[in-house]
C-alpha positions in Angstrom: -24.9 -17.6 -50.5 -24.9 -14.1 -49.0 -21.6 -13.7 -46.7 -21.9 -12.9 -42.9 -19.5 -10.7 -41.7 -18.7 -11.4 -38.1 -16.5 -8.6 -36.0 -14.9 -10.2 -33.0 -13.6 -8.3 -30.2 -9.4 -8.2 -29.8 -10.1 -9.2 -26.1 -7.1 -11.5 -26.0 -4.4 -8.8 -27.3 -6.1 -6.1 -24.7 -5.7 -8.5 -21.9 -2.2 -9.1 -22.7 -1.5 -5.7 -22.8 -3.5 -5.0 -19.1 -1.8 -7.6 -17.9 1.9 -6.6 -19.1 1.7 -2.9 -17.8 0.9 -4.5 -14.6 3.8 -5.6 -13.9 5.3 -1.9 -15.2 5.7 -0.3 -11.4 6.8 -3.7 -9.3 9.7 -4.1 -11.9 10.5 -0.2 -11.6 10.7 -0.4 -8.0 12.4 -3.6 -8.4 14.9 -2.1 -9.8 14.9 0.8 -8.2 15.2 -0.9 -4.3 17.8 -2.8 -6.2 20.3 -0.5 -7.4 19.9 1.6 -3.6 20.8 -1.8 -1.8 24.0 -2.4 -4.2 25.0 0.8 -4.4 25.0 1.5 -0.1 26.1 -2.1 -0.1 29.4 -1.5 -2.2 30.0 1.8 -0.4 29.3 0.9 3.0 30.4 -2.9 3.1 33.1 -2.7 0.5 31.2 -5.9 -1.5 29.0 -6.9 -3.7 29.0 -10.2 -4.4 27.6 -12.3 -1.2 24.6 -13.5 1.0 23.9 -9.4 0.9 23.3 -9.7 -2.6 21.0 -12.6 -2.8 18.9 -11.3 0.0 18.2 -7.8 -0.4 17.5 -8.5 -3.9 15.0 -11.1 -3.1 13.8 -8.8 -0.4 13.6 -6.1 -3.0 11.0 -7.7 -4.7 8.9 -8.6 -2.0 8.9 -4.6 -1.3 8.4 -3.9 -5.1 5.4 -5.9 -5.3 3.6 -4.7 -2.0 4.1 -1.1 -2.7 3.2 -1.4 -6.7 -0.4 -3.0 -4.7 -0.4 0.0 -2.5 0.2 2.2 -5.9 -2.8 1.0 -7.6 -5.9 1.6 -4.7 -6.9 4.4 -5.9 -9.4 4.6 -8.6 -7.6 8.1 -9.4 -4.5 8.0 -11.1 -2.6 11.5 -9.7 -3.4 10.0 -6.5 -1.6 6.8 -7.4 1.4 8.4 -8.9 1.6 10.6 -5.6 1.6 7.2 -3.4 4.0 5.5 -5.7 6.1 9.1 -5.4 5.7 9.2 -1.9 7.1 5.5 -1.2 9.9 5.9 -3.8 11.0 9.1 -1.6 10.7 7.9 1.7 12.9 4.5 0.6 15.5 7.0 -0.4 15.0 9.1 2.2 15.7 5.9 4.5 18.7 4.7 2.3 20.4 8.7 2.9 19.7 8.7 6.8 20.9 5.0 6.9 24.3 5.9 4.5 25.3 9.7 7.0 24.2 7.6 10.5 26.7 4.4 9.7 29.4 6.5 8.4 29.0 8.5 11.4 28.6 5.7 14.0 29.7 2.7 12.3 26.2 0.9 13.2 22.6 1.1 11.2 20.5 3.4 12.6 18.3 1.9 14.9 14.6 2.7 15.0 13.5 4.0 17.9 16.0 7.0 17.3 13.7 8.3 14.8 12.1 9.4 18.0 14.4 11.6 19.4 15.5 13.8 16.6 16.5 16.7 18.8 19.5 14.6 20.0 20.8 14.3 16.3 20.6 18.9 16.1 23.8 18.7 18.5 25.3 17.0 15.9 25.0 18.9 12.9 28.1 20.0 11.7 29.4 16.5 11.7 26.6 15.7 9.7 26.3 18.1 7.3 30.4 17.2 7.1 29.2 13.5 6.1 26.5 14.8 3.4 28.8 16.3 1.9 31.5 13.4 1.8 28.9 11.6 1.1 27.0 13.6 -2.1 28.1 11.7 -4.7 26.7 8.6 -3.7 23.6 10.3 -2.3 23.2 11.4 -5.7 23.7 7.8 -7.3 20.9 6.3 -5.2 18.1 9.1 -5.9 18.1 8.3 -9.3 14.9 6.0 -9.2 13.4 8.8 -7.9 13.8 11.7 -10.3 13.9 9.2 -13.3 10.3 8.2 -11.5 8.9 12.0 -11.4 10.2 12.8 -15.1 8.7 9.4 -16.9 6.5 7.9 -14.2 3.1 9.7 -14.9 3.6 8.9 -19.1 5.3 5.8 -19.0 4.1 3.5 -16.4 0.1 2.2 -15.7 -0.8 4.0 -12.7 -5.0 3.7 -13.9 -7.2 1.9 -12.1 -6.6 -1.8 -11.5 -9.5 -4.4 -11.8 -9.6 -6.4 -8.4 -8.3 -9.4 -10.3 -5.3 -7.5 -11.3 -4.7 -6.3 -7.2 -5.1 -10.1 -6.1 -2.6 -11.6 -8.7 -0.3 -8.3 -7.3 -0.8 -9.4 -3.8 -0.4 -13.3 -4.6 2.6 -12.8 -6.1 4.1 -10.7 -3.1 2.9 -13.2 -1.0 4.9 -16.1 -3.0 7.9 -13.7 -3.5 7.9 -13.4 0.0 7.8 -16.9 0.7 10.3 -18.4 -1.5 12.5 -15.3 0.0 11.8 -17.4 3.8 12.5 -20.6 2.4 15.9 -19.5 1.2 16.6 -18.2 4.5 16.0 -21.7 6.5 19.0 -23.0 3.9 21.6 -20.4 4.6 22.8 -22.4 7.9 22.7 -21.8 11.5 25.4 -20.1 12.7 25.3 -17.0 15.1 25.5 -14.3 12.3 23.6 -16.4 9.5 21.0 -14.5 7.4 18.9 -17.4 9.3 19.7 -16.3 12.8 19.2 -12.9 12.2 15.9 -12.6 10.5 14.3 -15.5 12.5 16.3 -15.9 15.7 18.8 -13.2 17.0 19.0 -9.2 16.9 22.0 -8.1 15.4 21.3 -4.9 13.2 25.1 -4.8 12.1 24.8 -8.2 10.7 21.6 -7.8 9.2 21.6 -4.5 7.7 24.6 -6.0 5.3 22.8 -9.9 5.2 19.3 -8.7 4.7 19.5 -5.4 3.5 18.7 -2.2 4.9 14.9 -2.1 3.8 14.4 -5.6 5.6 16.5 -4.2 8.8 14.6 -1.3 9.6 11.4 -2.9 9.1 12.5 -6.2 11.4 13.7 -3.6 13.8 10.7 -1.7 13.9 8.7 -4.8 14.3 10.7 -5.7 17.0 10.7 -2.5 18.5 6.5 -2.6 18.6 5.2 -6.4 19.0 8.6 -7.1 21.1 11.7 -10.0 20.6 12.9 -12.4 22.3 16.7 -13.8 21.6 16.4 -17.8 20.4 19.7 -19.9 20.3 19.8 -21.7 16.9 22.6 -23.8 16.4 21.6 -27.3 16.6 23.8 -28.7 19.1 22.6 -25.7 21.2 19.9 -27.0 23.4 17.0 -23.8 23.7 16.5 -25.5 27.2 17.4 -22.9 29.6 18.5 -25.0 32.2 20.5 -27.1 29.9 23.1 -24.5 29.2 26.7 -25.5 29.7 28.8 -22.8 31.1 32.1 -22.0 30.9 34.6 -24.2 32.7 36.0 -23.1 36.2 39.8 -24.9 37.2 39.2 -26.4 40.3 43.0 -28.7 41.9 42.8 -30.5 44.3 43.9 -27.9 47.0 47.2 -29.1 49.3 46.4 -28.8 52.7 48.3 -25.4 53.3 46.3 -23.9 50.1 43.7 -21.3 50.8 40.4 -22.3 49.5 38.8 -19.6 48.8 34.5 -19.6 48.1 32.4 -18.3 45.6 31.1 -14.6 44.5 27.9 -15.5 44.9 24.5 -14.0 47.1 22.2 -16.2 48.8 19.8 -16.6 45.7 17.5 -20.1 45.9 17.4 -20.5 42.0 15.8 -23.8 42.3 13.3 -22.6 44.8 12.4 -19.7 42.5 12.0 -21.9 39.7 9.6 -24.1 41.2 6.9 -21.1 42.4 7.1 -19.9 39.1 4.4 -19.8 36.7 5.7 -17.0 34.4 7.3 -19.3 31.8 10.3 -16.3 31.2 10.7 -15.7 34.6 10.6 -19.8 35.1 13.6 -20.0 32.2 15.4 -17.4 34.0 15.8 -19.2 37.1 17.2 -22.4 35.7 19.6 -20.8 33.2 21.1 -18.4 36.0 21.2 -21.2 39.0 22.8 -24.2 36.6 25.9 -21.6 35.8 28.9 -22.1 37.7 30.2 -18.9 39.5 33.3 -17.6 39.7 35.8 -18.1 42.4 37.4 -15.3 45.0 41.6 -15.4 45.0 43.7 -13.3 46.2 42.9 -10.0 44.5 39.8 -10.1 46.5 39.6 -7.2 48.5 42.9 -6.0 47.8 41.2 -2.6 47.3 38.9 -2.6 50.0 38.6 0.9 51.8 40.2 2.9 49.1 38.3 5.4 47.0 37.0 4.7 43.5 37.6 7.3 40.2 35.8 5.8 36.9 35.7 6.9 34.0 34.6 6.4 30.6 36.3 8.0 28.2 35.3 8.9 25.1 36.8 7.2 22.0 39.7 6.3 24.1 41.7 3.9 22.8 45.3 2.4 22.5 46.9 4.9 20.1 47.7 7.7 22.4 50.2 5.0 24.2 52.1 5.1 21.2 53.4 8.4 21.9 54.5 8.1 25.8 56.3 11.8 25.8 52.8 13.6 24.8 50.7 11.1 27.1 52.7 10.2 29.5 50.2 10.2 32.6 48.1 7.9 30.8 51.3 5.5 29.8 52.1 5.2 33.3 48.7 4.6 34.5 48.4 1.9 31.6 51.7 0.0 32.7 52.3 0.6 36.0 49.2 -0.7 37.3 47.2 -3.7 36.1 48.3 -3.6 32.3 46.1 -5.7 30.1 47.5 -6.6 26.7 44.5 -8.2 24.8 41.3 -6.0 26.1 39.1 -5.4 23.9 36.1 -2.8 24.0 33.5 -3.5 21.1 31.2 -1.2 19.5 26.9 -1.7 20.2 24.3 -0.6 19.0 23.5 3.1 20.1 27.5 3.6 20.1 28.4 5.7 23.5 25.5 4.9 25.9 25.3 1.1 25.1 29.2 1.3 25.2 28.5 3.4 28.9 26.0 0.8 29.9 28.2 -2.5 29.3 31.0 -0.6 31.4 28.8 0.4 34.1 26.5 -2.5 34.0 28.2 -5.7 33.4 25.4 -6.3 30.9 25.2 -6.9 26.8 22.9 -3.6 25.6 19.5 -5.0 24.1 19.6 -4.3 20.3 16.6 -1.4 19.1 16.4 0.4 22.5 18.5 2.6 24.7 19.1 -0.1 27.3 20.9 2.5 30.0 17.6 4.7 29.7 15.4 1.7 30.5 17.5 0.5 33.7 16.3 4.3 35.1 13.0 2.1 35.8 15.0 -1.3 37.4 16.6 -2.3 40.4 20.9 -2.2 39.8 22.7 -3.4 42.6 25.6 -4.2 41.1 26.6 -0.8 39.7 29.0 0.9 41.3 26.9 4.1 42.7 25.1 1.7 44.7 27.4 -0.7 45.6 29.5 2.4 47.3 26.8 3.9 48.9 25.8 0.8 50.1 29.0 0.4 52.2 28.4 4.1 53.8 30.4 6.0 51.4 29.5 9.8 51.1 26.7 10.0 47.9 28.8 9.0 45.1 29.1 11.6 42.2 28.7 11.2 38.5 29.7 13.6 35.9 29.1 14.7 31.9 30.7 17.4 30.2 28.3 18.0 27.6 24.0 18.3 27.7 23.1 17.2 31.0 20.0 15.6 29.2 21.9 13.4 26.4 21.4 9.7 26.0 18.4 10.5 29.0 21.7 10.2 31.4 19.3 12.4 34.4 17.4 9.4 34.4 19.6 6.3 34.2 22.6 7.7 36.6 20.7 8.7 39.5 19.4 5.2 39.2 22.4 3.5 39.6 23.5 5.4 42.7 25.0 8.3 42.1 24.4 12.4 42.2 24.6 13.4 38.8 25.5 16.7 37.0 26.6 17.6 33.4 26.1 21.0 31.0 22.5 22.3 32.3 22.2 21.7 35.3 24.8 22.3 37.7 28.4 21.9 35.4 28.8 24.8 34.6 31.9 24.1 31.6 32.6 26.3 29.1 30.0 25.8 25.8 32.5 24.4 23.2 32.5 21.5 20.9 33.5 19.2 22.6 34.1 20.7 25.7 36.9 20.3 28.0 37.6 17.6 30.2 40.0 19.5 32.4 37.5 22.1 33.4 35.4 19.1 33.8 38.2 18.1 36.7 38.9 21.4 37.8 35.1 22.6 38.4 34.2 19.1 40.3 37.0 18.3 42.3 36.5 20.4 44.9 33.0 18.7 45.7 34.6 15.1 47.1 38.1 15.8 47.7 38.3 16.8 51.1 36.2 13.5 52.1 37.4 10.7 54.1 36.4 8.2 51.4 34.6 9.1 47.9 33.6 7.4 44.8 33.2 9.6 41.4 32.4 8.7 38.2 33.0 10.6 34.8 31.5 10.3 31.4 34.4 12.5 29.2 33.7 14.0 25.9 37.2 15.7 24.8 38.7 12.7 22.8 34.7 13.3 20.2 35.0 13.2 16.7 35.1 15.6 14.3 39.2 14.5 14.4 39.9 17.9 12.3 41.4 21.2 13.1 38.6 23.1 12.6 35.5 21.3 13.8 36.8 20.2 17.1 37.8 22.5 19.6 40.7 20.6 21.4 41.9 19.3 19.0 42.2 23.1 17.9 43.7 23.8 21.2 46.2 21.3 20.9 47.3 21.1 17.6 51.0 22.8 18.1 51.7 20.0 20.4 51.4 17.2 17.8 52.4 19.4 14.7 55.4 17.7 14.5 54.1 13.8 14.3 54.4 12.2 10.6 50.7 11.8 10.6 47.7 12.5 8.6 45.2 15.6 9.8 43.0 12.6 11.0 45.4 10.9 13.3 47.0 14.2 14.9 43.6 15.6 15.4 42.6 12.6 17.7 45.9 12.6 19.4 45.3 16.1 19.4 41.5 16.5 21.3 43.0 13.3 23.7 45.5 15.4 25.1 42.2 17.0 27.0 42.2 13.9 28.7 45.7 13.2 29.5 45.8 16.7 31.2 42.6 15.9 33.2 44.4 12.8 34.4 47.6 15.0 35.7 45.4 17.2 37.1 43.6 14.9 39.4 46.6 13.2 40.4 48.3 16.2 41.5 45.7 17.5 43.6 44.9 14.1 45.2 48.5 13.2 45.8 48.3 17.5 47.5 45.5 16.8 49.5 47.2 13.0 50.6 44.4 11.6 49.1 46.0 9.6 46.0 47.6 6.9 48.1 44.3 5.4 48.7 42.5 5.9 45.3 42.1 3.7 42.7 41.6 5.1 38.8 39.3 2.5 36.1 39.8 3.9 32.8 38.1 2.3 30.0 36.6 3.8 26.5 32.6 3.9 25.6 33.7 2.4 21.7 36.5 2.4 19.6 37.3 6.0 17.8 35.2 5.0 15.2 35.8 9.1 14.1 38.9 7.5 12.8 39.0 6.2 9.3 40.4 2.8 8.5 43.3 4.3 7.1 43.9 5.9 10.0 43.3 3.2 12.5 45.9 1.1 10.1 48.8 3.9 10.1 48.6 3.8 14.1 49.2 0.0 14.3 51.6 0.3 10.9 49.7 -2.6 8.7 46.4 -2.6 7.2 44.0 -3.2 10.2 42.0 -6.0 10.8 38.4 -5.0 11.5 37.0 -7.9 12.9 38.9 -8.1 16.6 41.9 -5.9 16.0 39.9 -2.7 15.4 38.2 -3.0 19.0 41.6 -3.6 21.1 41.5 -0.9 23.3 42.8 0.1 26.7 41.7 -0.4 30.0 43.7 1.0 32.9 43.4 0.0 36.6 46.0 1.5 38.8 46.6 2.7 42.1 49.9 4.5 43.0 52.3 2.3 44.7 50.6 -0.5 44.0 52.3 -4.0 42.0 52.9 -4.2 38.5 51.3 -7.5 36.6 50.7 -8.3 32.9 47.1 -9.5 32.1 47.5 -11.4 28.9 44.0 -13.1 28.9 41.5 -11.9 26.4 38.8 -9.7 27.9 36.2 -7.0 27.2 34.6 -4.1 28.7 31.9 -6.7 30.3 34.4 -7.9 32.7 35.3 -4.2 34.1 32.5 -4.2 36.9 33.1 -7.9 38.0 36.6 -7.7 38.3 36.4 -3.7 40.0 33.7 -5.5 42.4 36.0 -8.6 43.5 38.5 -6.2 43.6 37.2 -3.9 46.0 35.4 -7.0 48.0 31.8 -6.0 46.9 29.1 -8.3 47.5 28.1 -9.6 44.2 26.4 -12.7 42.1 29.0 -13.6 39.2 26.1 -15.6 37.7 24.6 -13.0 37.1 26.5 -10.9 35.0 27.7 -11.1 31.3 31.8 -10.8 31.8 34.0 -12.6 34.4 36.4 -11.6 37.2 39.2 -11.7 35.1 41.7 -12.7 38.1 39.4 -16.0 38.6 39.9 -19.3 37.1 37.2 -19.1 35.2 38.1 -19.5 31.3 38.3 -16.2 29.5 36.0 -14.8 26.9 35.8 -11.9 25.3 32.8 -11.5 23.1 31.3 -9.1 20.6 28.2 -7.8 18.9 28.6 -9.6 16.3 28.5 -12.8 18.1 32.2 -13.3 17.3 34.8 -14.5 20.1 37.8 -14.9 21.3 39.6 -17.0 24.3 43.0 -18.2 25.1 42.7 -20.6 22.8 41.0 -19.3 19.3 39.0 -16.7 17.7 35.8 -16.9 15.9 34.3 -14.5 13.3 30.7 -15.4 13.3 30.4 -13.5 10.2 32.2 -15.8 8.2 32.8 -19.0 10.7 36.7 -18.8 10.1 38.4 -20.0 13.5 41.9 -19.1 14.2 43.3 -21.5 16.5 46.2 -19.6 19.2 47.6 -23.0 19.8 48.8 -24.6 16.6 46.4 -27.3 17.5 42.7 -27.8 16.1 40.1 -26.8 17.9 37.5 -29.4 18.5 33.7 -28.6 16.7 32.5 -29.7 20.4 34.9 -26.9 21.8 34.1 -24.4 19.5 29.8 -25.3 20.1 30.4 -24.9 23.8 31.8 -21.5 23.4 28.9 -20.8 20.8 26.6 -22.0 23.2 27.9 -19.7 26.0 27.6 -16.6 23.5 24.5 -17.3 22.6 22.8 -17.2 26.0 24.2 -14.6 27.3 23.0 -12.5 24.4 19.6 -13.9 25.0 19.6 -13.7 29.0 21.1 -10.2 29.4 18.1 -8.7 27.5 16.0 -10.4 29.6 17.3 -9.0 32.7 16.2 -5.6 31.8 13.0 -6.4 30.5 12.1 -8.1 33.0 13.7 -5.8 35.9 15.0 -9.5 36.8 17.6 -7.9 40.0 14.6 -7.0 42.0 12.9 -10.3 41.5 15.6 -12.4 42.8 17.5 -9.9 45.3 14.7 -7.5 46.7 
């Protein structure tokens, strides 16, 4: 029988091998995304094991596989290698702004400053200081890249992909992405679970090292463009807005001699406002704000009234300088002869100074991905103190910056909350140094208020800036003889150093008021925009003489309120830089809504709280890292899970509400 010789095709073997080299580029960038996230992970957060790991890794992949799909569209393969290129470079490119910006500022890089890149020119020595301390790590992560641009083109498919081969690429990122969600929903709801910050809460510092810094920029973006709008998420935390239950006020029973004294409240009909409302936001609004019990007056109301007002915000102020009474001895005496508070803490936002400015000024919490003091320039804000003094007939209070009138937008937010505003450009004419001098700052603007009956001033400093060197900042330069002889590193001298600009602002104004019989009757609030976060850790630990802790004790700050003459008193309570304006305004008897902003009068019964970004806490009675959920109880006693949701609860909606007051331009709707 003749043989037939049949030839069959090797379509199997072929298919395998199509289908193998497919997967070539997703595990490349994979791996790539992978080793960026662990290496900025170990460098920046000091860890690598963790919910930072498990995340970003599964994150990783989900990226991998979408842009290995957006690698293969092209039916030309130089065109495919130049997208894969292109997306390989611009994740390094984000990784290396990402790594110099939070070793700069201590927070991610949020991503509506990619917008203003002319701000970031100012600051280009300290930047090209941080590439360079920075190099060798820059170097680690761009490896994918040039490994990619030497082997990519031979080594890894970049042909044209068969539709089939695109759909099994996009199903798989699809499930990658999927399973990656369902992980999230089991990793608990606490305030600073990867849960609550991917699905429920804004909190780039938490994210960036829970989610990764791929999937933080690109939630921030998205909430920068379609919007986001804070959800509580604990389950004993109702999402009811009028179901919130607020902080406890102590209310004896008064004796019959006892002053009873009322509420800081305004004549605000929530209830009314409620039920008119149709906007369900606006509706929310209503019932959160009028089921919140106000704070009380006492009798440090009005204790100011009629005197004149000098606030400042001092640049990286902070504790340390304290510490060394004979070279700062103004500022020691107007620490703890006045109102001296021993647990205030001041802690760092978002956008660093101008969020730190805008709690301080505002009362508020800063919403996370904008610049919240640049979109109050369009709101109605009563409560600030521009207004309030011109409000009671004061001459046109005056504000003040030392550096580019035009920085953080402060021409448009400051004349919005009431006051006349100059810095560098247009009308302060300071010397052009870096930074430049808060003294001249006092000398050149004094003149303009102090021969008025009453007056109210305000001043944004900028000595006390990082660089804390020798060389790239100019008071520390100017003062470095005077701190030569302190056992210090370069670091902690240099910011003692450039702080000295301030202390000699301080004893400038003083003796010129008390000349011109003007000091008697003027009241100084003195608080810092963020912690000196110039400093390193080392630094900030050979201040306080043990290793820091960077949860609570890094942000424990100063804040000075002192009139000459007046009585010294010890404020042990914890607070924060959200209670300055209520407790300035009760103070000074300003008419004012407590419910209506984020910190309390700190001389009212109300319970204190001082709260961070984070989400972490602390009162009289514990802390709580929200990070980790450790509570340290004050006490010696345990602190009750229904205590500890309460405070949780009271957290959480102020984060959610204070947003929502700016978006919303809520002031005008209920006080107009």
């Amino acid at each position: 029988m003749e043989s037939i010789d049949i030839k069959l095709k090797p379509t199997t073997p072929t298919r395998k091998r199509r289908i193998s080299s497919l997967w070539h580029l997703p595990i490349f960038f994979a791996l790539s995304f992978i080793w960026m996230e662990t290496v900025f992970r170990v460098t920046i957060y000091k860890s690598f094991f963790g919910a930072g790991l498990i995340y970003s890794t599964l994150f990783s992949v989900v990226t991998a596989l979408v842009f290995a799909l957006l690698s293969t569209l092209s039916k030309n393969r130089k065109v495919n290698f130049a997208v894969a290129t292109g997306l390989i470079a611009a994740i390094y490119l984000l990784f290396g702004i990402q790594m110099v910006y939070f070793t700069v500022f201590q927070v991610p890089m949020a991503a509506f400053s990619f917008t203003t890149p002319g701000q970031v020119v100012e600051f280009m020595d300290i930047i090209l200081l941080t590439i360079w301390q920075r190099l060798f790590v820059l170097i680690l992560m761009v490896i994918p890249l040039v490994l990619f641009c030497i082997f990519g083109r031979r080594r890894i498919n970049l042909k044209r992909t068969p539709l089939p081969a695109k759909a099994l690429l996009a199903a798989a990122a699809l499930a990658a992405y999927l399973f990656t969600l369902l992980c999230l929903l089991f990793s608990g709801n606490g305030p600073a679970s990867s849960k609550t910050v991917y699905f429920n809460a804004n909190v780039p510092s938490v994210a960036q090292e829970k989610l990764g810094v791929v999937t933080n920029m690109r939630l921030d973006f998205q909430r920068l463009i379609f919007g986001f709008e804070e959800r509580t998420v604990d389950p004993d935390i109702s999402d009811e807005p009028g179901s919130d239950d607020p902080l406890p006020t102590v209310e004896p029973t008064p004796e019959p001699s006892e002053i009873v004294y009322g509420d800081n409240v305004m004549d605000i009909d929530f209830a009314a406002l409620a039920a008119a409302e149709t906007n369900s936001t606006l509706k929310g609004m209503h019932e959160y704000f009028g089921s919140l019990t106000p704070t009380k007056k006492n009798e440090k109301t009005g204790i100011f009234e009629g005197c004149n007002l000098i606030f400042i915000t001092a640049e990286s102020f902070s504790r340390y300088p304290q510490m060394f009474p004979e070279l700062f001895p103004t500022l020691t005496k107007m620490a703890t002869e006045g109102f001296e508070f021993t647990n205030f803490y001041n802690s760092s936002w978002p956008v660093s100074t101008t969020d730190g400015e805008y709690v301080a000024c505002t009362g508020l919490i800063p919403k996370s991905g904008v610049r919240s003091f640049k979109l109050s320039a369009n709101n109605y804000m009563p409560f600030c103190m521009g207004n309030q003094f011109k409000k009671l007939g004061y001459p046109d209070p005056l504000a003040y910056h030392n550096h580019t009138y035009t920085y953080y937008q402060r021409d448009q937010s400051h004349p919005n909350i009431g006051y006349i505003y100059k810095g560098y450009g247009n009308g302060l004419d300071v010397r052009k140094t870096w930074p430049e001098s808060d003294l001249e700052m006092m000398q050149l603007t004094l003149p303009e208020y102090i021969n008025n009956d009453r007056f109210h001033t305000y001043y944004m400093t900028v000595s006390g800036h990082q660089l804390y060197t020798f060389t790239g900042n100019y008071q520390s330069k100017k003062h470095k003889e005077e701190v030569a002889h302190l056992d210090l590193s370069d670091g902690c001298r240099a910011y003692l150093a450039c702080n000295l600009e301030l202390e000699n602002s301080m004893k400038y104004l003083i003796d010129e008021l008390e000349k011109a019989g003007k000091l008697e009757n003027t009241v100084f609030v003195i608080s810092a925009d963020h912690y000196p976060y110039g400093l390193s850790v080392e630094d900030h630990s050979a201040f306080v003489g043990h290793e820091i802790d960077q949860t609570f004790e890094l942000f424990k700050s100063t804040l000075i309120i002192w009139k000459p003459g007046m009585e010294h008193e010890v404020i042990d309570d914890p607070i924060s830089s959200l209670d300055i304006i209520p407790t300035i305004s009760n103070l000074f008897g300003l008419e004012y809504d407590s419910r209506l902003l984020m910190g309390r009068d700190v001389f009212s019964d109300s319970e204190p709280l001082a709260i961070f970004q984070t989400r972490s806490w602390i009162t009289d009675k514990c802390s709580y890292n929200a990070k980790t959920g450790e509570v340290t109880s004050f006490t010696g006693e345990e602190i009750s899970q229904e205590y500890l949701s309460r405070i949780k609860k009271t957290v959480a909606n102020k984060f959610k509400y204070s947003p929502l007051i700016l978006d919303n331009d809520y002031y005008a709707k209920v006080l107009k």
